[in-house]
N, C-alpha and C positions, 0 to 999 in steps of 0.2 A: 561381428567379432573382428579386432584389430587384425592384421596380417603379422604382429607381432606374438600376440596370443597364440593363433592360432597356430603360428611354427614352436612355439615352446611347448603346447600342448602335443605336437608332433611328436619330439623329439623327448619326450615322458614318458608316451606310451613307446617310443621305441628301445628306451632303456630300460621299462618295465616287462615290454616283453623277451628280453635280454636280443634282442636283434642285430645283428650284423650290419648292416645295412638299409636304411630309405633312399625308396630312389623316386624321383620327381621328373617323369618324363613326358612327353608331348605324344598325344593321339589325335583322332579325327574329330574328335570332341574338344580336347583344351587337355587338360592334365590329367596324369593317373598317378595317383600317390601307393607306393607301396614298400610294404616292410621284407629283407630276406630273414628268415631264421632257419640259421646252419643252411641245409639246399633246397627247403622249400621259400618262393617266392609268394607274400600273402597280399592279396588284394585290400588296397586299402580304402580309399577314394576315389572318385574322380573329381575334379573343377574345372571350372571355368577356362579360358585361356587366359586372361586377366589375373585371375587369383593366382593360378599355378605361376606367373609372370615376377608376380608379385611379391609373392613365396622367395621364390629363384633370390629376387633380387636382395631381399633382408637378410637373405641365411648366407650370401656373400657377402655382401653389407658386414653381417657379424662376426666371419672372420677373414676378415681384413681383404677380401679379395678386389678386383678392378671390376664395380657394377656397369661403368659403363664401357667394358669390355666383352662383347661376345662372340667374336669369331676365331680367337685362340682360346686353346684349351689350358685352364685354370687349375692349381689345387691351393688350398686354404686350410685353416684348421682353427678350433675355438674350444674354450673353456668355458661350460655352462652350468649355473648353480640350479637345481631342483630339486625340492622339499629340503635344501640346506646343504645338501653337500655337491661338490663338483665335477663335473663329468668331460670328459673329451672327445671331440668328434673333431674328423677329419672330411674336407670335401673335395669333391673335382666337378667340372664344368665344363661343358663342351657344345656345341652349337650343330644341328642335324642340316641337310642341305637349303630348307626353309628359313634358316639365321632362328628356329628355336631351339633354346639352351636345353641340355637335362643338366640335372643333379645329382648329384651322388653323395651320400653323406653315410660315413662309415662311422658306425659307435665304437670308441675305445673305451680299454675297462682304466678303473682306478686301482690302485695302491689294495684296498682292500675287499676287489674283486677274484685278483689274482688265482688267488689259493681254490676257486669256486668251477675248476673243471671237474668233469669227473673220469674215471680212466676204466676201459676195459678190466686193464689187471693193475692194482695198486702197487702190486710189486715191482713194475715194471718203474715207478717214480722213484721207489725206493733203489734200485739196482739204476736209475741214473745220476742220482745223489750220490752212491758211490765211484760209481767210474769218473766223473768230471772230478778229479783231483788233482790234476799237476797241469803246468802252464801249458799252454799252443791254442791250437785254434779246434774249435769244436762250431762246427755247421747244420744249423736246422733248415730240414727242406721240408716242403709237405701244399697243400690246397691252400690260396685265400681261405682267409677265417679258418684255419688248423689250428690256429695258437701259438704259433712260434714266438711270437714274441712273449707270449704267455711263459713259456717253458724257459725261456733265457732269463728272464726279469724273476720266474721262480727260483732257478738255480742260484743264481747271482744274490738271491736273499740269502736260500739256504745256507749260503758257504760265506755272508755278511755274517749271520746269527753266531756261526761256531767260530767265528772270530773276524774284528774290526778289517774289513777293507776299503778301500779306495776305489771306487767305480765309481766307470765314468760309460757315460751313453753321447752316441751319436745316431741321429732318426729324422728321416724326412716322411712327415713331422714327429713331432715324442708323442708317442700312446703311451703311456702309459706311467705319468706322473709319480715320481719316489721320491719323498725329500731327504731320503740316505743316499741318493745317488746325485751327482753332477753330472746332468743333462743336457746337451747342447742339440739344435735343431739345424739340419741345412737349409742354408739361403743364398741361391743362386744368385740372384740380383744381387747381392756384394761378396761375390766370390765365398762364400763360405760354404764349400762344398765337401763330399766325403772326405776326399784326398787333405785336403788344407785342413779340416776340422781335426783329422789321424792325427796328423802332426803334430799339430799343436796338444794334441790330449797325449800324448808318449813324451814330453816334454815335462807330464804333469805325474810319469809313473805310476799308472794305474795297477792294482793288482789287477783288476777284471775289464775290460771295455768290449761294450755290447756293443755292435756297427748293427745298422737296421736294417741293409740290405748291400748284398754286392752285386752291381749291377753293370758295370762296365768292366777293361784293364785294368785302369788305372787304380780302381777303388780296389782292384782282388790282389792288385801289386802289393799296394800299403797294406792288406787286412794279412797277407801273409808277414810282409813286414815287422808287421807289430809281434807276430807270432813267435817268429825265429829271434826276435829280440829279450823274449822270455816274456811274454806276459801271457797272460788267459784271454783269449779271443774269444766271442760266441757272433756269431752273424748268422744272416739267410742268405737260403741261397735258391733262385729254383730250378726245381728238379722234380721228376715224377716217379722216383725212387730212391732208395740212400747211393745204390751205385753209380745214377746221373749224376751223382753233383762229380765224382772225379771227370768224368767226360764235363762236365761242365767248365768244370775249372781250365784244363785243359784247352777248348777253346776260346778260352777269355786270354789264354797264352801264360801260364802260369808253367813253367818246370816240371816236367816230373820230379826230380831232385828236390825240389823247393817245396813242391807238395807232400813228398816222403819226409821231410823234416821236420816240417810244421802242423801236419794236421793230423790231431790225437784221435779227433772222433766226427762221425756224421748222426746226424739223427733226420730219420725221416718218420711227419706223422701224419694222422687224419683225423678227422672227427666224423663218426661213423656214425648211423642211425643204428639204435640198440634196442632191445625187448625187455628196457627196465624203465621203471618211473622217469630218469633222467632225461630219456629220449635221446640224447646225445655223448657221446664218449671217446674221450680221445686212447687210440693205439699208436705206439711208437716201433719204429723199426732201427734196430741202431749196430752201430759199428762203431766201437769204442776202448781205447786202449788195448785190443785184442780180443774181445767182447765181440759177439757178431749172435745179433740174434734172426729170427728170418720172418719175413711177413706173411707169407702163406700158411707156413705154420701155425701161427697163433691167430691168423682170421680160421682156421680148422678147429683150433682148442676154443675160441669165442664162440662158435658156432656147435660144436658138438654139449658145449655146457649151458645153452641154450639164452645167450645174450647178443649175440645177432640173429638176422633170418637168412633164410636158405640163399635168396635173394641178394641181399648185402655180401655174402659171403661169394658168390660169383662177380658181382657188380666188382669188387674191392679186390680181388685178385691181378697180380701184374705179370701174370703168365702169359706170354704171347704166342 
């Protein structure tokens, strides 16, 4: 089988099993290929050191990365058509002390995946559809693979449908493909970076602009920025609860003042293992417009109505 084939056949079954992540890393054998779903990691292969080499080198080959680069660490991203429609995946690369690379290839959803979480309490989606309603900045924090960008790109529909907006994204890279939205990607190598990209998109009067992540000063400078300027913010932020992200902000050197002006709501989620067919189920924790719901609480109500375990329900606890 081609090393072609056989990475598209990869990358099928890892959208088929709706997986977060393959990871293609180096053992004492050659390579172990394996898929995450939500927090279990599944064994998937092993190869050759050749094969797994060789893998490596196609699936940067296909998005756009430096092949013959391997002792900086890399990320990439590509659009892949299978059984006809188009999928997104995201990668990074990096090199162990031996000069062998792993992989990492993250699946992003499509446009028409979106809507396909499912939620502890549905009300909980419903009573966030209402409180995101007037401009500032609203912050999802939560785990890789929570869905945050999931929950932004949802919201940012919902409040397109009840009427025509102008949104606009900025993502290093864009997960998650909307042809209602103008999408732009950072790219370092010609300066097109968070900061620069802000600007230029507040230029363009968005009603909504989704930022992918705030990661530095200077990106949390402009993302309030855009805030106090009257537009609707939604970004991430991380945090290991809704009350981190104001300590968070805080050491990125943001204002109190500047933070009290700007920021309407926090949202923090997870995606929990449940006692329903779904197996997975996102709970959100939020502080919003004056809205304060609590997360202990409702990991107590999911648990006494018998849609987590006993287990989950201590694991998920942020009581210290």
């Amino acid at each position: 089988m081609s090393v072609k084939k056989k990475a598209h056949r990869l990358l099928k079954k890892g959208f088929k099993l709706s997986a977060s992540d393959l990871y293609i890393s180096p053992n004492y054998q050659g390579y172990e290929l394996s898929f995450r779903c939500h927090h279990e990691v599944m064994f998937h292969q092993q190869v050759t050191l050749e094969e797994g080499e060789k893998l490596i080198l196609y699936l940067k080959y296909l998005a756009g990365m430096d092949v013959s680069e391997k002792r900086k660490t890399q990320v990439g991203s590509a659009s892949i058509k299978i059984e006809e429609n188009s999928h997104r995946i995201r990668l990074s690369s990096v090199a162990d002390f031996k000069n062998r690379e792993t992989l990492v290839i993250r699946f992003l959803q499509n446009k028409q995946e979106i809507t396909q979480l499912d939620f502890i309490f549905t009300e909980q989606l419903k009573l966030l559809e209402q409180l995101v309603c007037i401009p500032g900045l609203y912050l999802f924090s939560g785990p890789t693979g929570a869905g945050k960008s999931t929950s932004m790109y949802y919201l940012a529909n919902y409040l397109n449908k009840h009427s025509d907006k102008q949104i606009i994204t900025i993502e290093d890279p864009v997960e998650i493909e909307n042809h209602d939205f103008l999408q732009f990607q950072v790219n370092e190598k010609i300066d097109l970076t968070y900061q620069e990209l802000i600007k230029v998109c507040l230029r363009h009067r968005p009603d909504i602009l989704i930022i992918g992540e705030i990661r530095d000063h200077e990106t949390a400078k402009m993302v309030i920025r855009a805030a106090l300027t009257g537009h609707m913010v939604f970004s991430t932020i991380h945090s290991q609860d809704k009350e981190g992200v104001l300590i968070r902000l805080k050491d990125l050197g943001i204002p109190e003042v500047e933070m009290n002006q700007s920021l309407r709501g926090i949202v923090y989620q997870e995606l929990l293992p449940v006692l329903r067919e779904s197996k997975y189920e996102v709970l959100y924790d939020m502080s919003i417009n004056g809205v304060v719901t609590n997360w202990e609480e409702n990991l107590e109500k999911a648990y006494q109505k018998k849609i987590i375990s006993k287990e989950v329900l201590q694991f998920s606890k942020k009581e210290f």
